[in-house]
C-alpha positions as CSV (number, residue, x, y, z in Angstrom):
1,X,48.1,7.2,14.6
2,X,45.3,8.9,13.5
3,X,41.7,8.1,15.4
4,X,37.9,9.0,14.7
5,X,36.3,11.6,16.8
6,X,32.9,10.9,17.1
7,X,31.8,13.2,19.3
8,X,28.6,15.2,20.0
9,X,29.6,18.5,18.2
10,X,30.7,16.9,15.1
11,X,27.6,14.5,14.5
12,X,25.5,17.4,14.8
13,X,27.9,19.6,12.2
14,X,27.8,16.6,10.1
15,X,23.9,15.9,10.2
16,X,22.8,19.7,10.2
17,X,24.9,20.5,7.3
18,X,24.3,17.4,5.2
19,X,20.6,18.1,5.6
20,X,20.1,21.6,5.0
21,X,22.3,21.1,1.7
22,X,20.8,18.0,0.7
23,X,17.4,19.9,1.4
24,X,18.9,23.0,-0.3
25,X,19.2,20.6,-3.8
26,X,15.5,20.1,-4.0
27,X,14.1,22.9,-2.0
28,X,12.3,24.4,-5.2
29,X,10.7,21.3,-5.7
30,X,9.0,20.5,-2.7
31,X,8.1,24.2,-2.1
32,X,7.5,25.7,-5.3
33,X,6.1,23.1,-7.0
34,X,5.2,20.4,-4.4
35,X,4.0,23.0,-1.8
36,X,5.5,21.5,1.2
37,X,6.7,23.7,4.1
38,X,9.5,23.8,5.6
39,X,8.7,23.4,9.1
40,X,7.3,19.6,8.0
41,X,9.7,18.5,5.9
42,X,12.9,19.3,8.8
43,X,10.2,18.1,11.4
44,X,10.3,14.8,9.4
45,X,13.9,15.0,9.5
46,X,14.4,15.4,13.0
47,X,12.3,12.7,13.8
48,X,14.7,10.6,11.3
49,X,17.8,11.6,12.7
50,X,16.2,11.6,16.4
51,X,16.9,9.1,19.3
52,X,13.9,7.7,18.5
53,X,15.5,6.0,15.3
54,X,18.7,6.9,13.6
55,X,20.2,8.2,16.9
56,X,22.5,11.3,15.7
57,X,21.2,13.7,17.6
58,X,20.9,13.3,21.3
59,X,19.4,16.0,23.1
60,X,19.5,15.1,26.0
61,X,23.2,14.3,26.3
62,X,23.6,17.7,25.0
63,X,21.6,18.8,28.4
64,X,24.2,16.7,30.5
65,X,21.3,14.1,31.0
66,X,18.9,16.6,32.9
67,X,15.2,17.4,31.6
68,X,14.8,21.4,33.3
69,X,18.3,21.8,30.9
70,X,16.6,20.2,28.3
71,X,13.6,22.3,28.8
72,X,15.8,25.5,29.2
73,X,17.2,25.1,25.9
74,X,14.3,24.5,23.9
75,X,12.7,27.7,25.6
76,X,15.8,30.0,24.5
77,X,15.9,28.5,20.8
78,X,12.6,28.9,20.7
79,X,12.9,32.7,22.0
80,X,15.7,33.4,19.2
81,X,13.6,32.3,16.1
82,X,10.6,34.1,17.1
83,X,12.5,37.3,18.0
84,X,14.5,36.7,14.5
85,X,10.5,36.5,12.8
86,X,9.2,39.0,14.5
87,X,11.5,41.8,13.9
88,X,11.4,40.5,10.3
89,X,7.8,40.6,10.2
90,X,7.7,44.1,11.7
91,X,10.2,45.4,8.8
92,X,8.1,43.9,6.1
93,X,5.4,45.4,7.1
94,X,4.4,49.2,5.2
95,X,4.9,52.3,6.6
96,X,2.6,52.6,9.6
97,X,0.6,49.5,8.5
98,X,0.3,49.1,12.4
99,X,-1.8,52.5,12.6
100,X,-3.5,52.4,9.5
101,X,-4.7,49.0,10.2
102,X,-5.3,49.2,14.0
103,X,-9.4,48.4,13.6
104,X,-9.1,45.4,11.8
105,X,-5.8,44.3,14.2
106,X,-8.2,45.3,17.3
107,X,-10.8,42.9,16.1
108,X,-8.6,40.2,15.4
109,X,-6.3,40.3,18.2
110,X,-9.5,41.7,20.8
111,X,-12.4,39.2,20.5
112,X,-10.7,37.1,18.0
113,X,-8.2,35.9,20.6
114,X,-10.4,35.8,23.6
115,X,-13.0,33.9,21.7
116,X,-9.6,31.2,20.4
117,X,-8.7,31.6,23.7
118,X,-12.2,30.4,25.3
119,X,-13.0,27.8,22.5
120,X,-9.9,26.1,22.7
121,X,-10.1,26.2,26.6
122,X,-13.9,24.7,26.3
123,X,-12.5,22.0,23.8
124,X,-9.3,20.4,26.2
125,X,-11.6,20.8,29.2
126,X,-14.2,18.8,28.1
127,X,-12.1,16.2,26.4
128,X,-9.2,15.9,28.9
129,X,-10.7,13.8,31.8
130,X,-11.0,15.0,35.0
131,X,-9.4,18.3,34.3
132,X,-10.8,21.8,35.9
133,X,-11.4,24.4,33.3
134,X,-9.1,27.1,35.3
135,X,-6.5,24.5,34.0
136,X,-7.9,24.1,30.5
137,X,-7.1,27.9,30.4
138,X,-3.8,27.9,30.8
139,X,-3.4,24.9,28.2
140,X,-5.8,26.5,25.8
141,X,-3.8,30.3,26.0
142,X,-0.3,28.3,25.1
143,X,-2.1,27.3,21.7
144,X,-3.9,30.6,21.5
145,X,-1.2,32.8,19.4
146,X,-1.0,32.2,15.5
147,X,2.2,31.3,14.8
148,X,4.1,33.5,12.2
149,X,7.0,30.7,11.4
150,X,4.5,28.9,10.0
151,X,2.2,31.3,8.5
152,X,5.0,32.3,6.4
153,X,4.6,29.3,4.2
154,X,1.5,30.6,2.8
155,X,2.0,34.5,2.8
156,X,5.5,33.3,0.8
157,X,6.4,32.1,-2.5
158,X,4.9,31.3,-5.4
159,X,1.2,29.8,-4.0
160,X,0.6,33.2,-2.1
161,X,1.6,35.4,-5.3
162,X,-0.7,33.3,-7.2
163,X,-3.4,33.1,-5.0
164,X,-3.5,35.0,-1.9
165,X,-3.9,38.6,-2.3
166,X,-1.1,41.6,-1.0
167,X,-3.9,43.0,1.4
168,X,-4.0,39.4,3.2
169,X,-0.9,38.4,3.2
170,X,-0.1,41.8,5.2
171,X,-2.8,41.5,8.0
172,X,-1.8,38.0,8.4
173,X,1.8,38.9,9.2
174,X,0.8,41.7,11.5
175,X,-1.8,39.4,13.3
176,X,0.8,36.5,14.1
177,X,3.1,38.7,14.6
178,X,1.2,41.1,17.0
179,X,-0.6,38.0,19.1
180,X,2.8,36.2,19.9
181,X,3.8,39.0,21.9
182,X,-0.2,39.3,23.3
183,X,-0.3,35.5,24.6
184,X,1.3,36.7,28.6
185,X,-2.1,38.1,29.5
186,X,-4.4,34.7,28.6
187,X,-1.4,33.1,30.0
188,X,-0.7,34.4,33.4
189,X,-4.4,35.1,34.0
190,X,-4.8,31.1,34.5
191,X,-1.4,30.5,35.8
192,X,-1.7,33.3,39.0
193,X,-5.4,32.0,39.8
194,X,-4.1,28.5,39.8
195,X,-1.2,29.4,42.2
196,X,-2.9,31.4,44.1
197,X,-6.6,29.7,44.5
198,X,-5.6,26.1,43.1
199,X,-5.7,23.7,45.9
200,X,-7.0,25.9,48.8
201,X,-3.5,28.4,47.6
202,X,-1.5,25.8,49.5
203,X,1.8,26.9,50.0
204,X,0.5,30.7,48.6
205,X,-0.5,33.5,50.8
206,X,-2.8,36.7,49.4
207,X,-5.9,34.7,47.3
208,X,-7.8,35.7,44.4
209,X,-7.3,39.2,45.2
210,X,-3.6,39.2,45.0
211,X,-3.4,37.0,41.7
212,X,-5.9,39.5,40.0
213,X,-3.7,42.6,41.1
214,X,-0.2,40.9,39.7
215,X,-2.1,40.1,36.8
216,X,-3.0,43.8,36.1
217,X,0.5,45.1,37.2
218,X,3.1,42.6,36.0
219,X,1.6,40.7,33.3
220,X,0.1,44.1,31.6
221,X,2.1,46.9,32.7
222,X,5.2,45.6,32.8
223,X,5.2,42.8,30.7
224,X,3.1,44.2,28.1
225,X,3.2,47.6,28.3
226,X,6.7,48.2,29.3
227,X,8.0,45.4,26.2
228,X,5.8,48.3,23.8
229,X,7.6,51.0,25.2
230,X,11.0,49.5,24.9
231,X,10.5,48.2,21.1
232,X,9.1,51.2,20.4
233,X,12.3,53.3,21.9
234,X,15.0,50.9,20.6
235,X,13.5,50.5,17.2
236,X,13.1,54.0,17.1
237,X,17.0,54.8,17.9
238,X,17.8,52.0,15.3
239,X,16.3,53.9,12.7
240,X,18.4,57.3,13.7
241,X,21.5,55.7,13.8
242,X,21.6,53.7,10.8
243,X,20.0,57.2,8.9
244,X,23.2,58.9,10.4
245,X,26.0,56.4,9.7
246,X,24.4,55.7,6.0
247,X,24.4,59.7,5.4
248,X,27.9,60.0,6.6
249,X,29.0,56.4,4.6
250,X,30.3,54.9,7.7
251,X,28.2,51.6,7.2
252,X,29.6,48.9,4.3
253,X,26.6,46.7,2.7
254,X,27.2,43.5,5.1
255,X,26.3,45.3,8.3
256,X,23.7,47.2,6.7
257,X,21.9,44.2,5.6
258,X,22.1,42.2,8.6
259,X,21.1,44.9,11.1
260,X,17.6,43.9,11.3
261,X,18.9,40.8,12.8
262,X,21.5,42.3,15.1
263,X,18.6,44.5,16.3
264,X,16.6,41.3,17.2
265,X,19.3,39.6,19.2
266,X,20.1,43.1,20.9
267,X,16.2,43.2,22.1
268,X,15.8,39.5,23.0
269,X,18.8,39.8,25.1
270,X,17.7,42.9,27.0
271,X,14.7,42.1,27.5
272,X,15.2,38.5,29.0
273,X,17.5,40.6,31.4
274,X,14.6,42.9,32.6
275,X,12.2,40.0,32.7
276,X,9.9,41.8,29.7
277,X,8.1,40.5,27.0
278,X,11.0,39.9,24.3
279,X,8.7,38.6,21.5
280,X,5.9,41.8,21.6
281,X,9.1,44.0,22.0
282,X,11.2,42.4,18.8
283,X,7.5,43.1,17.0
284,X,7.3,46.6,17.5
285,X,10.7,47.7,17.3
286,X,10.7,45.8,13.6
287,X,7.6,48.1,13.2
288,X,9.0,51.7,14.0
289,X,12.3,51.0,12.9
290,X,11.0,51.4,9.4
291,X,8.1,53.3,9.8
292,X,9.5,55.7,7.4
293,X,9.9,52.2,4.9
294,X,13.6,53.4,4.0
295,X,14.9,50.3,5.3
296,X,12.3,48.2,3.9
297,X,12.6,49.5,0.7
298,X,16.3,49.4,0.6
299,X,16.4,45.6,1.3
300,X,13.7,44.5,-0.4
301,X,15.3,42.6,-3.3
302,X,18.3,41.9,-0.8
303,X,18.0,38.1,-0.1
304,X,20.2,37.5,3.2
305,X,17.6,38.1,5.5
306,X,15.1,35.3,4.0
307,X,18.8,33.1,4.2
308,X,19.1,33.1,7.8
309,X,15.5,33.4,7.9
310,X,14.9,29.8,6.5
311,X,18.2,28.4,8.4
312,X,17.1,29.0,11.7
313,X,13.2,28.0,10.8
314,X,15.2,24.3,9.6
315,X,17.4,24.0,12.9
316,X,14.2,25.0,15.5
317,X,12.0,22.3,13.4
318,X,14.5,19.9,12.9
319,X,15.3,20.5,16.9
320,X,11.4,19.6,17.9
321,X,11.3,16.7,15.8
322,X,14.2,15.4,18.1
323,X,12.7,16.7,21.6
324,X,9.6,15.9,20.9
325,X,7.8,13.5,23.7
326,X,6.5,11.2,21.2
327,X,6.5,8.2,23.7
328,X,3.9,10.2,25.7
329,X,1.4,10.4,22.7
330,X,1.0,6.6,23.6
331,X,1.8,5.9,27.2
332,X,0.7,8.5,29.6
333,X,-1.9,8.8,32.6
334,X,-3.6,12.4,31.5
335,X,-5.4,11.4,28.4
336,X,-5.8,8.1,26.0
337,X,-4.4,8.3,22.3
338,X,-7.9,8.7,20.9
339,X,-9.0,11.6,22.8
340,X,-5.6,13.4,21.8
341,X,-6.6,12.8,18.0
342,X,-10.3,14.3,18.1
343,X,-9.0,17.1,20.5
344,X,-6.7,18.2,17.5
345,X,-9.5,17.8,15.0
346,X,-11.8,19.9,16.8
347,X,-9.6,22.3,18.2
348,X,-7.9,23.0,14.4
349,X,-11.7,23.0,13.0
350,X,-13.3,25.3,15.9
351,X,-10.2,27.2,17.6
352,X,-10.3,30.0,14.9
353,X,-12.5,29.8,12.0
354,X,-16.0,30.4,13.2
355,X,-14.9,33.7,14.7
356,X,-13.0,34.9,11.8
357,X,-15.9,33.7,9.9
358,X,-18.4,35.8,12.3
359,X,-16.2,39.1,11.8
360,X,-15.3,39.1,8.6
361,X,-17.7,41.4,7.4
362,X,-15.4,44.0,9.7
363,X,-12.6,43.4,8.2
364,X,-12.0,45.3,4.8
365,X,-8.6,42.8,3.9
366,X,-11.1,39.8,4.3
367,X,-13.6,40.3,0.4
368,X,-15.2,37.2,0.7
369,X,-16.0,34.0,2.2
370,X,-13.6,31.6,0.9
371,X,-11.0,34.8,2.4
372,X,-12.3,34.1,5.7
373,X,-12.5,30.6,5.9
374,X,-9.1,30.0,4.7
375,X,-8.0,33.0,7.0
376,X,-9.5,30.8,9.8
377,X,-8.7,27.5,9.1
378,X,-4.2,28.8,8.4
379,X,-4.1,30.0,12.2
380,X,-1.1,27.5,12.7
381,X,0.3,26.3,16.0
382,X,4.0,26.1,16.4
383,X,7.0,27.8,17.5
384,X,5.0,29.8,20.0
385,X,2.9,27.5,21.4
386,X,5.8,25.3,22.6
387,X,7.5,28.9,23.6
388,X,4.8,29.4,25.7
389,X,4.4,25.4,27.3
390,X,8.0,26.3,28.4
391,X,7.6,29.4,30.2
392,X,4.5,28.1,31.6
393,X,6.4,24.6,33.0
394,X,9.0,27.7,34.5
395,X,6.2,28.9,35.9
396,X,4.9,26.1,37.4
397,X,7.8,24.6,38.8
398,X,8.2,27.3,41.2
399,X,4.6,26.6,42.8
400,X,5.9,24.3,45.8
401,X,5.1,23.1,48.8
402,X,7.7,22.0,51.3
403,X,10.3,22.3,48.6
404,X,8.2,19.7,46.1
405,X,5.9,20.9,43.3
406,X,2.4,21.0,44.2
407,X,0.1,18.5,43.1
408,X,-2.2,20.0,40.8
409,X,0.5,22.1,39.1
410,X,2.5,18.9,38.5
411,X,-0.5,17.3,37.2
412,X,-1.3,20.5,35.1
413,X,2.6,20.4,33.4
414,X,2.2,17.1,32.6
415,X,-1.2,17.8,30.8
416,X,0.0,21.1,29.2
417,X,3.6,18.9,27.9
418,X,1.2,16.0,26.0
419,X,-1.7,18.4,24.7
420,X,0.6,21.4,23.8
421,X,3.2,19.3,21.9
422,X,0.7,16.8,20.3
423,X,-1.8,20.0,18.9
424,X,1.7,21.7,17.5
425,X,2.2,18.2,15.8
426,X,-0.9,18.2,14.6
427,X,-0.9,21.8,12.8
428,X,2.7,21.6,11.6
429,X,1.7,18.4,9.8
430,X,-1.7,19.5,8.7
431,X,-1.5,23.0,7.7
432,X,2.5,21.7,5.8
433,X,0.0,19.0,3.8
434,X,-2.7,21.5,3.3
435,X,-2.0,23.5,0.1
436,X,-0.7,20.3,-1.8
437,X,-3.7,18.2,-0.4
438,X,-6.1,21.2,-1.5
439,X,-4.6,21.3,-5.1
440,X,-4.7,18.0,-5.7
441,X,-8.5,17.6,-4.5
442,X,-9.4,20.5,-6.8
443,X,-7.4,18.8,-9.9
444,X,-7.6,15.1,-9.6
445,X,-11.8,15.1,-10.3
446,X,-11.3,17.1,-13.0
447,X,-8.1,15.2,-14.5
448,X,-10.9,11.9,-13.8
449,X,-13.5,13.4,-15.8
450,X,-11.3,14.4,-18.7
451,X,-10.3,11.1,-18.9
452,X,-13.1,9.6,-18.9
453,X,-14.7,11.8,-21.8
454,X,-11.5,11.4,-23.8
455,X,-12.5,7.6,-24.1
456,X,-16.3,8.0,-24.6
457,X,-15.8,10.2,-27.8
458,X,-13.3,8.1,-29.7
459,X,-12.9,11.1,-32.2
460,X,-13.4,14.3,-30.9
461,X,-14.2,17.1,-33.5
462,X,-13.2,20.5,-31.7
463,X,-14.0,22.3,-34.9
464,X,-17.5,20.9,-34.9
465,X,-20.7,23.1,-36.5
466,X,-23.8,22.0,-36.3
467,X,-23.3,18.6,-37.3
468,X,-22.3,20.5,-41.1
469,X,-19.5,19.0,-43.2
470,X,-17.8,21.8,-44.5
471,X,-15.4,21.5,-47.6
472,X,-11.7,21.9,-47.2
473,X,-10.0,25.2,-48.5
474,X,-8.3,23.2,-51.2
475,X,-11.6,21.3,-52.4
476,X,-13.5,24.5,-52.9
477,X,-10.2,26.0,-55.2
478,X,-10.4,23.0,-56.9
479,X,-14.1,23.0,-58.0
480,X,-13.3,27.2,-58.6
481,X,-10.5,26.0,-60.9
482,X,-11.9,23.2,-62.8
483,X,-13.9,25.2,-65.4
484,X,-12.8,28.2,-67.4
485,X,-14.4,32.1,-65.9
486,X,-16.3,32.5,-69.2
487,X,-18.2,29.5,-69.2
488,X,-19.6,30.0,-65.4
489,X,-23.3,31.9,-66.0
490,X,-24.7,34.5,-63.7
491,X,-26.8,32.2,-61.4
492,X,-23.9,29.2,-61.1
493,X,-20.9,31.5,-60.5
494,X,-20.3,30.7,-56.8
495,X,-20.2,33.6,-54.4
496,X,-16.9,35.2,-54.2
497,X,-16.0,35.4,-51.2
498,X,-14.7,38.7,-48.9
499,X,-11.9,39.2,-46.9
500,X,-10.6,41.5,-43.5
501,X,-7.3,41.4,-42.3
502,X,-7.4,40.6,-38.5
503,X,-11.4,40.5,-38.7
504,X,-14.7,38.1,-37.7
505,X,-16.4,35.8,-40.5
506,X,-19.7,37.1,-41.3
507,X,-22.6,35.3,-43.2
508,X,-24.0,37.0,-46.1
509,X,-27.8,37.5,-45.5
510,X,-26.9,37.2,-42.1
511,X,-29.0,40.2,-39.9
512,X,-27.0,40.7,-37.0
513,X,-24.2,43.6,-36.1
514,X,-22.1,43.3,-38.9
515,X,-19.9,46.2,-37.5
516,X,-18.1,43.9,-35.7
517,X,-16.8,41.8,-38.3
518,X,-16.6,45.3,-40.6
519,X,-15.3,48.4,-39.2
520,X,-14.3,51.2,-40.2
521,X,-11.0,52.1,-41.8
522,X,-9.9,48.4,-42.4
523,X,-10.4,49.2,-46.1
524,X,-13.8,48.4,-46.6
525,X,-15.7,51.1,-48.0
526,X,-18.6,52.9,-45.9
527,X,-20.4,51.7,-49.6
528,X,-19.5,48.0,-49.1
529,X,-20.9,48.1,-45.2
530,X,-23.9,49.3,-45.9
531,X,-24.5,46.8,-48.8
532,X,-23.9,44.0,-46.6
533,X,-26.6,45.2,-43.8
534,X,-29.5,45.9,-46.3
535,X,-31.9,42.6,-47.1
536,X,-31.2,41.0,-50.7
537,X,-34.2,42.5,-52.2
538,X,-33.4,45.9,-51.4
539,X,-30.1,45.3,-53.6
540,X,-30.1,46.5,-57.6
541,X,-29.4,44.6,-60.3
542,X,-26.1,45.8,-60.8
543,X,-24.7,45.0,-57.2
544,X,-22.7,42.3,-56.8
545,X,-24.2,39.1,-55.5
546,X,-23.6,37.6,-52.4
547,X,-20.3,36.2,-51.2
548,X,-18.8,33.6,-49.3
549,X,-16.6,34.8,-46.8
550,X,-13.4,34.2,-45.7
551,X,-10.9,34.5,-42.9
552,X,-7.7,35.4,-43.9
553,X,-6.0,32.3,-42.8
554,X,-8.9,30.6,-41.8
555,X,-11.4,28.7,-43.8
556,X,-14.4,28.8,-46.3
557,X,-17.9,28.8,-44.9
558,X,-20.8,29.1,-47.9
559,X,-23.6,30.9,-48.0
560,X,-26.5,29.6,-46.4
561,X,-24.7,27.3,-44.2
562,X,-25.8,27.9,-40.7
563,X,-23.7,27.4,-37.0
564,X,-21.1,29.6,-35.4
565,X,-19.2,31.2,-38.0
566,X,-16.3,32.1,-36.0
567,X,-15.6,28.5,-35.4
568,X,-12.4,27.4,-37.8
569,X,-12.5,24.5,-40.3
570,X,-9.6,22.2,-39.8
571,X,-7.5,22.8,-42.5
572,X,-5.9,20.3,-44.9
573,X,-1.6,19.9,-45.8
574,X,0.7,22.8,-44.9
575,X,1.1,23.5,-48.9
576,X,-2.6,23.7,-49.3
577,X,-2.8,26.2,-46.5
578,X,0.0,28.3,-47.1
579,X,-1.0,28.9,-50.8
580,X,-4.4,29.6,-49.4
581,X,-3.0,32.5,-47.4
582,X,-0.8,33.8,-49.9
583,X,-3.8,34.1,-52.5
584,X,-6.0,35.6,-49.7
585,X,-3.4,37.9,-49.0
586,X,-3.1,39.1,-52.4
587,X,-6.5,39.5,-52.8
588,X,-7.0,41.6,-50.0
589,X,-4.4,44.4,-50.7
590,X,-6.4,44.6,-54.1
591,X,-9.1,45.3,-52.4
592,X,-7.4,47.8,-50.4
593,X,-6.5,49.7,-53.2
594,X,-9.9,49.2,-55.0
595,X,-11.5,50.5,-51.8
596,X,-9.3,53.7,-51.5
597,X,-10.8,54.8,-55.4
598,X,-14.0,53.9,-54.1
599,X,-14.4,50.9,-56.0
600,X,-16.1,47.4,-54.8
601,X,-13.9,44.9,-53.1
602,X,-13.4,42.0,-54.7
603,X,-11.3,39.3,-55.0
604,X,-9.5,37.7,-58.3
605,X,-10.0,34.0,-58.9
C-alpha cells in the first residue's frame, strides 16, 4: 500500500525547487523593475519557510541536533559561494585590471580597510557594554570586508547600466572581491592577542611576543601570501590548458563554459586541505586565468555562469534566513535590542563612507561626490561577514582551559554571534530596499507636485504666447478666401507668408540671426536672405512687402505679433490640417523652382 515519505531530503527538494521557480516567474519584476535583490527576497523566504514559522526546513535536524555541525555547515556553504563569486569576479574583470588599477585598489583596500576596520571596532566597543576594545577588534574585522554577493545587485542589471558607470562598477568588483580574501590579517591580529594576552594568557604560554610573530608568519605569509602564490599558479595553468585542449578541439562547449566554476571548487578544495586562504586564492586565480581576456571574451554573452551564479546566491540566503539566531536579537545577556539597532545605524552610516568620501579625490573611477558617497554608503555586509564569525567561533573554541573554553573567549563568541549576524541583517535588508526606496523618494515629490499644479490650472495651455490669441490655420484661409485677389489693394493685401522645409519660424522685421531659420541651399535665394535682414526702409518700392511666415506643418503667426515664434499654435480638425499641409507643400516646391531661376519666393493663394 502505498505511504507518504515525508522526510528531510524531500521537504527541502520540494521547498527549494518550488521557490526558486516560483521566484523564477516574477524575477524580472522585482529586479528589473522593482529593484529588489535577491539576497532579501530568499532571506525573506527562508525566514518563511524557517523553524521559526512554517517549519520546512530544519537545520538543525539536518546537523543531527548539534550546534558546532550546525556551525560547520554554514562555514563550508558559505566558503563555496564565495569561492564560486570570487573566481567569477576575477574573470569579469579586464585584462590586467588588477595591475592597471593597483593605486586606486592600494588606497581602498590599504587605509580604506584599516580605517572600516578601526571605525567599526570604535563603534561595537563603545556601544556593547562592558566589552574590551581588543575584543571589539575581532568583531569589527568580521564586518570589515565588502561583500561581493551583495554588491552584485548594484554593479548588475538594468539600475547599474542605467546609472552606475563601467569604470565603477569594475573597481567595485575588484575591491569586494580583493578584501574578502584580505579580512585573515584584521582577523587574526585580534584573535592571537586575545589568546595569547586575554585573561593573563591563561591556559597560553609565549605572550604578546609569540602572538605578534604568528601573526606575521601564518596569518601573512602563509595565509596570505602563500593563497596569492597558489591562485596565481593554478589560475595560471588553467589558462594553458584550456588554450591547448581548445587549439587541439578536445573541449565540447559544456565543459568549456563551466570551467570557471570547476576551477573554483578545485581551489576551495585544495586550499581548505593546506589550511590557506581559499577565498584570496579563488580571487586571483579568476584574475590570471584570463589575463589575456580570451576567456572572458569568449563567455561573455554565455549565460550559465550568471545561472548557477544566482542559484547558489538563493540557497546560501535562503539558508541564513533559516539559521539565523533571531531569538538572540531579543533575549540575550551581551547587549539590549536597542543598542543592537543604533549599532547598525551607525556602523552602516560611519563604517565606510567618510573614508571613501576623504579619498576620493585619489581615486580616478570615483568623478564626483554623489560617486563617492554612494561608493561608501553600498559597502554591504553579508556572505563574508558570517564566513568570517564562523572561522573566528573555530578559532575560539580551541582557546581552553582544563578542557572548557575560556571565559572571555566564550563571552567574546557569544558577542561576535549576536552583533555579526544582526549587522549582516541589517545590510542585507537595507542596502536590498535601498535602490527602490531611493527611486521612489526622488519620484514621489515630484509626481506630488505635478499633481497638485494639474488641479490649480484647470486648463492648461502648453502652446501659450504671451497671453496672444492667435487665429487658427483655417480662420486665416478663410478670411484669404472670402474676397476675390483683384479687389484686395496694395496696403490691405495681407502679408504672404514664407515657407522652409524642415526650418524655424522667423518674424518679418524681426533683427535677430535670421541664418538660422534661412540657410543656405534650402532654396531660398542668397537675394531673398539678404532682403529679410535689411530694416524696411532700406527696401525699394518694387520689393515685396512683408510676410507672414509659416511652418510647413505648423501654424500662422502675423506680423507684428510678438512671443516665441517657435512655439506651435494648436491646430484645429485633421481635414483643416492636412489641407493646410498639402497647400504649404505645394507652395514651397514653387518656390523651389522660382528660387533656382533666381526669381522671388512666393507662395500662390
Amino acid at each position: 500500500m502505498p505511504s507518504l515519505a515525508v522526510t528531510n531530503f524531500n521537504i527541502v527538494c520540494a521547498t527549494l525547487g518550488g521557490f526558486i521557480t516560483l521566484f523564477g516567474l516574477v524575477s524580472y519584476l522585482f529586479k528589473e523593475r522593482l529593484f529588489l535583490s535577491e539576497a532579501l527576497i530568499s532571506l525573506l523566504a527562508g525566514v518563511t519557510f524557517s523553524p521559526h514559522a512554517a517549519n520546512f526546513i530544519k537545520p538543525l535536524d539536518y546537523a543531527e541536533g548539534s550546534q558546532s555541525n550546525l556551525a560547520n555547515i554554514t562555514l563550508y556553504f558559505s566558503r563555496l559561494v564565495l569561492g564560486v563569486q570570487l573566481v567569477l569576479a576575477g574573470v569579469q574583470l579586464p585584462s590586467k585590471y588588477l595591475l592597471r588599477e593597483w593605486k586606486s585598489l592600494a588606497l581602498l583596500l590599504g587605509p580604506g580597510m584599516t580605517v572600516m576596520w578601526l571605525s567599526s571596532s570604535l563603534l561595537i566597543w563603545a556601544l556593547v557594554p562592558d566589552f574590551s576594545f581588543l575584543h571589539a577588534l575581532a568583531v569589527g574585522a568580521c564586518v570589515t570586508p565588502t561583500d561581493p554577493v551583495l554588491s552584485n545587485s548594484i554593479v548588475k542589471g538594468k539600475f547599474a547600466d542605467k546609472n552606475i558607470p563601467k569604470d565603477l562598477q569594475k573597481i567595485i568588483i575588484a575591491e569586494s572581491g580583493a578584501n574578502d580574501g584580505l579580512g585573515y590579517p584584521f582577523l587574526f591580529f585580534a584573535l592571537y592577542l586575545i589568546q595569547y594576552t586575554g585573561d593573563g594568557g591563561a591556559g597560553q604560554s609565549g605572550g604578546a611576543r609569540t602572538a605578534i610573530g604568528l601573526w606575521f608568519g601564518e596569518t601573512w605569509g602563509y595565509t596570505i601570501l602563500l593563497s596569492i602564490l597558489y591562485g596565481a599558479v593554478v589560475g595560471w595553468i588553467a589558462k594553458e590548458l584550456l588554450h591547448w585542449a581548445e587549439d587541439r578541439r578536445f573541449v565540447d562547449r559544456e565543459s568549456f563554459l563551466v570551467f570557471a566554476i570547476t576551477l573554483a571548487l578545485f581551489i576551495v578544495g585544495t586550499c581548505g586541505m593546506i589550511g590557506s586562504d581559499d577565498v584570496l586564492a579563488c580571487f586571483i586565480a579568476g584574475n590570471v586565468f584570463t589575463i589575456d581576456d580570451w576567456f572572458r571574451l569568449e563567455t561573455l554573452d554565455d549565460s550559465l555562469q550568471p545561472t548557477i551564479d544566482m542559484l547558489l546566491n538563493l540557497a546560501v540566503f535562503m539558508w541564513y534566513g533559516a539559521v539565523c539566531p533571531w531569538a538572540m536579537f531579543l533575549r540575550n545577556d551581551v547587549i539590549p535590542l536597542y543598542r543592537l539597532i543604533i549599532l547598525g545605524i551607525v556602523v552602516l552610516l560611519f563604517r565606510r563612507v567618510p573614508v571613501v568620501y576623504a579619498m576620493h579625490w585619489n581615486i580616478p573611477q570615483i568623478e564626483e561626490k554623489q560617486q563617492a558617497l554612494f561608493v561608501g554608503f553600498f559597502g554591504p555586509i553579508g556572505v563574508s561577514a558570517v564566513f568570517y564569525l564562523y572561522i573566528s567561533l573555530e578559532f575560539l573554541s580551541d582557546i581552553t582551559v582544563d578542557g572548557i573554553v575560556r571565559e572571555d573567549a566564550a563571552k567574546l563568541q557569544d558577542v561576535m554571534t549576536v552583533v555579526v549576524w544582526f549587522l549582516a541583517i541589517c545590510s542585507i535588508v537595507v542596502h536590498g530596499l535601498s535602490v527602490p526606496l531611493g527611486k521612489l523618494g526622488y519620484h514621489l515629490p515630484r509626481t506630488i507636485s505635478s499633481a497638485i499644479e494639474s488641479r490649480e490650472v484647470e486648463e492648461p495651455e502648453p502652446f501659450h504666447i504671451r497671453e496672444r490669441v492667435h487665429q487658427s490655420e483655417e480662420q486665416i484661409l478663410r478670411q484669404r478666401h472670402r474676397r476675390p485677389n483683384e479687389q484686395r489693394g496694395r496696403d490691405e493685401t495681407p502679408p504672404r507668408p514664407i515657407f522652409r522645409i524642415g526650418g524655424s519660424v522667423i518674424r518679418p522685421g524681426d533683427e535677430g540671426d535670421s541664418d538660422a531659420a534661412l540657410p543656405r541651399g534650402d532654396g531660398i535665394s542668397e537675394e531673398s536672405i539678404q532682403r529679410h535682414r535689411r530694416p524696411k526702409e532700406q527696401r525699394g518700392h518694387d520689393e515685396t512687402p512683408p510676410k507672414s511666415i509659416i511652418k510647413i506643418g505648423g501654424s500662422v503667426i502675423q506680423p507684428g505679433e510678438e512671443g516665441d515664434l517657435d512655439v506651435a499654435v494648436p491646430k484645429g480638425d485633421r481635414t483643416s490640417e492636412d489641407s493646410v499641409q498639402l497647400r504649404t507643400l505645394v507652395a514651397a516646391e514653387a518656390n523651389l523652382k522660382r528660387s533656382s531661376t533666381g526669381g522671388t519666393p512666393q507662395v500662390s493663394e
